[in-house]
C-alpha positions as a Markdown table, in Angstrom:
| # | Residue | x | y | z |
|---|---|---|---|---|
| 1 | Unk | -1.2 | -14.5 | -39.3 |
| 2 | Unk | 1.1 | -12.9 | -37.5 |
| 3 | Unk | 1.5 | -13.3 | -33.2 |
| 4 | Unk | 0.4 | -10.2 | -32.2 |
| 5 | Unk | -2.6 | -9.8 | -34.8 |
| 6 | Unk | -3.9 | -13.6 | -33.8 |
| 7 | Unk | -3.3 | -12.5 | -29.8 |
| 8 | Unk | -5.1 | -9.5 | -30.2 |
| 9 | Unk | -8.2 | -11.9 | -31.9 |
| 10 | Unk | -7.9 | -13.9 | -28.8 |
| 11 | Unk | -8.7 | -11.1 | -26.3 |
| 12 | Unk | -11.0 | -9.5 | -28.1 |
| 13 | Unk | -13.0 | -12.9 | -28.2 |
| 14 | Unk | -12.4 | -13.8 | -24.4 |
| 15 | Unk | -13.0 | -10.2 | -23.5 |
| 16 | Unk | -15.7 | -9.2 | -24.5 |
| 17 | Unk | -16.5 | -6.2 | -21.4 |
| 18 | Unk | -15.7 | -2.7 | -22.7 |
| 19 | Unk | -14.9 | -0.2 | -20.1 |
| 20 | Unk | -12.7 | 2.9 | -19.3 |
| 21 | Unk | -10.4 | 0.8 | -16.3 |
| 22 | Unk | -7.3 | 2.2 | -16.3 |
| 23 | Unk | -4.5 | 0.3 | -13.4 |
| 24 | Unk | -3.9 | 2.5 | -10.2 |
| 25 | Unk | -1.3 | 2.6 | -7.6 |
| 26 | Unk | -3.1 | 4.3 | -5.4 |
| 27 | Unk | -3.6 | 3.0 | -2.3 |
| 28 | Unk | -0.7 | 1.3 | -2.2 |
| 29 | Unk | 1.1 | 0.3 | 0.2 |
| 30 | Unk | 5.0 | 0.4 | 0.1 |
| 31 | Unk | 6.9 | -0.8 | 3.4 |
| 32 | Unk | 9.4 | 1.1 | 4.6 |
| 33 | Unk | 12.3 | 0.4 | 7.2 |
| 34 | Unk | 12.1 | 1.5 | 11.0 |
| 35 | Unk | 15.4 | 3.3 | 12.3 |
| 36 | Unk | 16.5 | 0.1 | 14.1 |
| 37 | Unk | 16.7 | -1.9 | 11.3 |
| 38 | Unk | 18.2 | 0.6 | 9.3 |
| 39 | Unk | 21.4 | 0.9 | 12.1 |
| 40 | Unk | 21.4 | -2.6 | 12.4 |
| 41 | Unk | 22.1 | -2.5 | 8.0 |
| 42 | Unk | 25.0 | 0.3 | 9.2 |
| 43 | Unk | 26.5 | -1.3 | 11.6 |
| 44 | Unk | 30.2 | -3.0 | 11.9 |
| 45 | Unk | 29.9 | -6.6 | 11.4 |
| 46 | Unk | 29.7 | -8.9 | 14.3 |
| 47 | Unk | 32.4 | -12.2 | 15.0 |
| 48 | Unk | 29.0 | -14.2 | 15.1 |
| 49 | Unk | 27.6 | -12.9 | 12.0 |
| 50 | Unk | 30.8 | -13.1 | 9.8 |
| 51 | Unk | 31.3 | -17.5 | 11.4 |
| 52 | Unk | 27.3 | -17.9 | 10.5 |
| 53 | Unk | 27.7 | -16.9 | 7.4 |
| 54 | Unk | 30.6 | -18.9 | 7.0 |
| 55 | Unk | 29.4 | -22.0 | 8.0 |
| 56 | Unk | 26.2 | -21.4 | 5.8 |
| 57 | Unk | 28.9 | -21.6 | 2.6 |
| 58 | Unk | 29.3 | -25.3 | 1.4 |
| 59 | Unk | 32.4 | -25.9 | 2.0 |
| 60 | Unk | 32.9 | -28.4 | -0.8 |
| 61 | Unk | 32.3 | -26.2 | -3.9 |
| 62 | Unk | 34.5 | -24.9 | -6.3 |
| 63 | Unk | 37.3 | -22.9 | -4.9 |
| 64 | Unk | 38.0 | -19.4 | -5.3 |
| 65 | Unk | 40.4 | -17.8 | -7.1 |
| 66 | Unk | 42.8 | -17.9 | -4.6 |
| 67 | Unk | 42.4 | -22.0 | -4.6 |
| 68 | Unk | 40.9 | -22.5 | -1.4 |
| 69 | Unk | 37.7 | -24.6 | -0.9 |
| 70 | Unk | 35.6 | -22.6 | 1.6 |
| 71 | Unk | 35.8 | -26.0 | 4.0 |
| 72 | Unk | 39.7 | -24.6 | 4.0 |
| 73 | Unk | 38.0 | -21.2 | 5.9 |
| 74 | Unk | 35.8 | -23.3 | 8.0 |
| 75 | Unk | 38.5 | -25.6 | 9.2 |
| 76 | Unk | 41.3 | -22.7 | 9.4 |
| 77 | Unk | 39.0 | -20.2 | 11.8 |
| 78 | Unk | 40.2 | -20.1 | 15.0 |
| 79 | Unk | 43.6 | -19.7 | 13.1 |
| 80 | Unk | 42.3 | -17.0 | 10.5 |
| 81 | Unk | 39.8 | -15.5 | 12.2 |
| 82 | Unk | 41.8 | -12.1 | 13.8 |
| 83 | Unk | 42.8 | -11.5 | 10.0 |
| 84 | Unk | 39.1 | -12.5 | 8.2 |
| 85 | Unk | 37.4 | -10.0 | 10.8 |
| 86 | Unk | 40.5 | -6.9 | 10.1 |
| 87 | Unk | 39.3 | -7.2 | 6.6 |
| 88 | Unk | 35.5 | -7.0 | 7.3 |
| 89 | Unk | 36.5 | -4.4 | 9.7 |
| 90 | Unk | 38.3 | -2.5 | 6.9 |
| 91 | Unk | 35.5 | -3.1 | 4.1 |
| 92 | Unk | 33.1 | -1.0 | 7.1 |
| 93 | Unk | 35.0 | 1.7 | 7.7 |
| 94 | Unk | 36.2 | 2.2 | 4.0 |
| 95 | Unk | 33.2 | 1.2 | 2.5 |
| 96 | Unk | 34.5 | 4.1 | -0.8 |
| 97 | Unk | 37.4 | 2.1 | -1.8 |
| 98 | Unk | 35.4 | -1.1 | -2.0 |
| 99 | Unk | 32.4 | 0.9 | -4.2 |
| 100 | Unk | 35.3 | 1.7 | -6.4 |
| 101 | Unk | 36.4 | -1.6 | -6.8 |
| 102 | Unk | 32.8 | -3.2 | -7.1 |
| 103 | Unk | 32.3 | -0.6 | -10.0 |
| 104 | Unk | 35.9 | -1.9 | -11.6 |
| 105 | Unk | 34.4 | -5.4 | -11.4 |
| 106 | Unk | 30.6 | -4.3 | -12.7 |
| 107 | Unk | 32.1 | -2.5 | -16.0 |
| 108 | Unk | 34.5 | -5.4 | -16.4 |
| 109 | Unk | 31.3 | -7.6 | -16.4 |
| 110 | Unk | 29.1 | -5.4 | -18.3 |
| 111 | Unk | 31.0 | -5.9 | -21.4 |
| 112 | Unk | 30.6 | -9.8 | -21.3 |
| 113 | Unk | 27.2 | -10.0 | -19.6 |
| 114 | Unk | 25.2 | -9.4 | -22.8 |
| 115 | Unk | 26.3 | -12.5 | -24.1 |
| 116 | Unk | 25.5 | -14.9 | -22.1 |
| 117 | Unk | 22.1 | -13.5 | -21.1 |
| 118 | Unk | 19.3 | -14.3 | -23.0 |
| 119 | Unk | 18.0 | -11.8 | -25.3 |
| 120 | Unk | 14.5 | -11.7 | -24.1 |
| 121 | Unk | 15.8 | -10.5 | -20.5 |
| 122 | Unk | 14.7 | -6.8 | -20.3 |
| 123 | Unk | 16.6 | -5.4 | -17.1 |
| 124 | Unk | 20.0 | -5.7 | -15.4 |
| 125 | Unk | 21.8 | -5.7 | -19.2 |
| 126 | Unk | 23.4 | -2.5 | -20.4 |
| 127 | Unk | 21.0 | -1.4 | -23.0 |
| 128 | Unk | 18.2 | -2.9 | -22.1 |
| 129 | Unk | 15.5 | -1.6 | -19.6 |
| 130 | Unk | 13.4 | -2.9 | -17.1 |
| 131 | Unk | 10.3 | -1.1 | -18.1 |
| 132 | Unk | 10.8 | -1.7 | -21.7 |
| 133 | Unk | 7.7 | -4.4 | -21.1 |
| 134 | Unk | 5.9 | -2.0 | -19.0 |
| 135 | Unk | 5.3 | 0.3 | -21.6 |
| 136 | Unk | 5.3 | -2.0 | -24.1 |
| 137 | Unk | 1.9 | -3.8 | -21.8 |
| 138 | Unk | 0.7 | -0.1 | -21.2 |
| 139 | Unk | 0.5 | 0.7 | -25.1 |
| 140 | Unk | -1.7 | -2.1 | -26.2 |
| 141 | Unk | -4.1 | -1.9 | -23.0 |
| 142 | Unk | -4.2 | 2.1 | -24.6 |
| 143 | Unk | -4.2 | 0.9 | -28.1 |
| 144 | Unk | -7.1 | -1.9 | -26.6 |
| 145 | Unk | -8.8 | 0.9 | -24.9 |
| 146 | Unk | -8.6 | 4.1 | -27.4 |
| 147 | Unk | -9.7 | 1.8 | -30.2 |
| 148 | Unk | -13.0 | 0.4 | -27.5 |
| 149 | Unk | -12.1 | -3.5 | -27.9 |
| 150 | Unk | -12.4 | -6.2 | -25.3 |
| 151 | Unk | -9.1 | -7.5 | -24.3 |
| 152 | Unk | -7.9 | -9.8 | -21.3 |
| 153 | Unk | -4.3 | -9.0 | -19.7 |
| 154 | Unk | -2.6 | -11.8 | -19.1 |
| 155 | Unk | 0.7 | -11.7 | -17.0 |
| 156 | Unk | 3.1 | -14.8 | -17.2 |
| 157 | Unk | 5.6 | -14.6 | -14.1 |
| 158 | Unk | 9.1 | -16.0 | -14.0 |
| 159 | Unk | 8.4 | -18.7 | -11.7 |
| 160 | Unk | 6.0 | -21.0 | -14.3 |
| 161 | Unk | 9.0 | -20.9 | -16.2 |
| 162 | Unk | 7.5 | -18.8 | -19.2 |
């Protein structure tokens, strides 16, 4: 018997309430920003925020590609800082040159990605798309539905590992 035909038994035995429920969004919800903390997203970075985030980094992980540990950073501040802050200054105020360069680095990485993600990932992977289980969950609660059978929905999350 194959998966689908043996899941479908399942629900139809666990199920067995017929109805016309179809999900809704409305109603919902959805937060939104308030101007403050959509300037405080725009604004230069700060001396403080740039050291916290800094010190936040463990300092005894693999270097970068330039060689240095980030406990090399942590230690070298007071010395560095003038030049580490010119450069966050620069990424602000010339944000376009650093989208170009993010996109270099995405394509670069979107012709390797595919292969080391697993194939049952449905977003984030050229080719792929995110609501690819969406529809494919909306068809069989229509095919459930059209065809009057009981059925339960049953979503499995990410963070039970299944």
């Amino acid at each position: 018997m194959k998966l689908g035909k043996g899941l479908a038994m399942l629900l139809r035995y666990c199920c067995p309430v017929r109805g016309d429920w179809r999900p809704s969004i409305s109603g919902l919800q959805l937060g939104t920003l308030d101007q403050l903390d959509a300037n405080t997203l725009e604004s230069p970075f700060t001396e403080e925020e740039v050291f916290n985030a800094l010190l936040s980094c463990n300092g005894d992980k693999a270097p970068g590609l330039d060689g240095l540990f980030m406990a090399f950073w942590q230690f070298a501040w007071d010395f560095m800082k003038a030049d580490v802050l010119c450069f966050f200054k620069e990424f602000y105020e010339n944000g376009n040159l650093y989208k170009w360069l993010v996109k270099v680095l995405a394509n670069r990485l979107k012709k390797v990605v595919g292969k080391v993600i697993s194939k049952a990932q449905g977003a984030f992977v050229e080719g792929r798309q995110i609501l690819d289980a969406v529809l494919i969950a909306n068809e069989a609660i229509d095919s459930t539905l059209k065809n009057n059978e009981s059925a339960i929905l049953c979503k499995l999350g990410h963070r039970e590992g299944l």
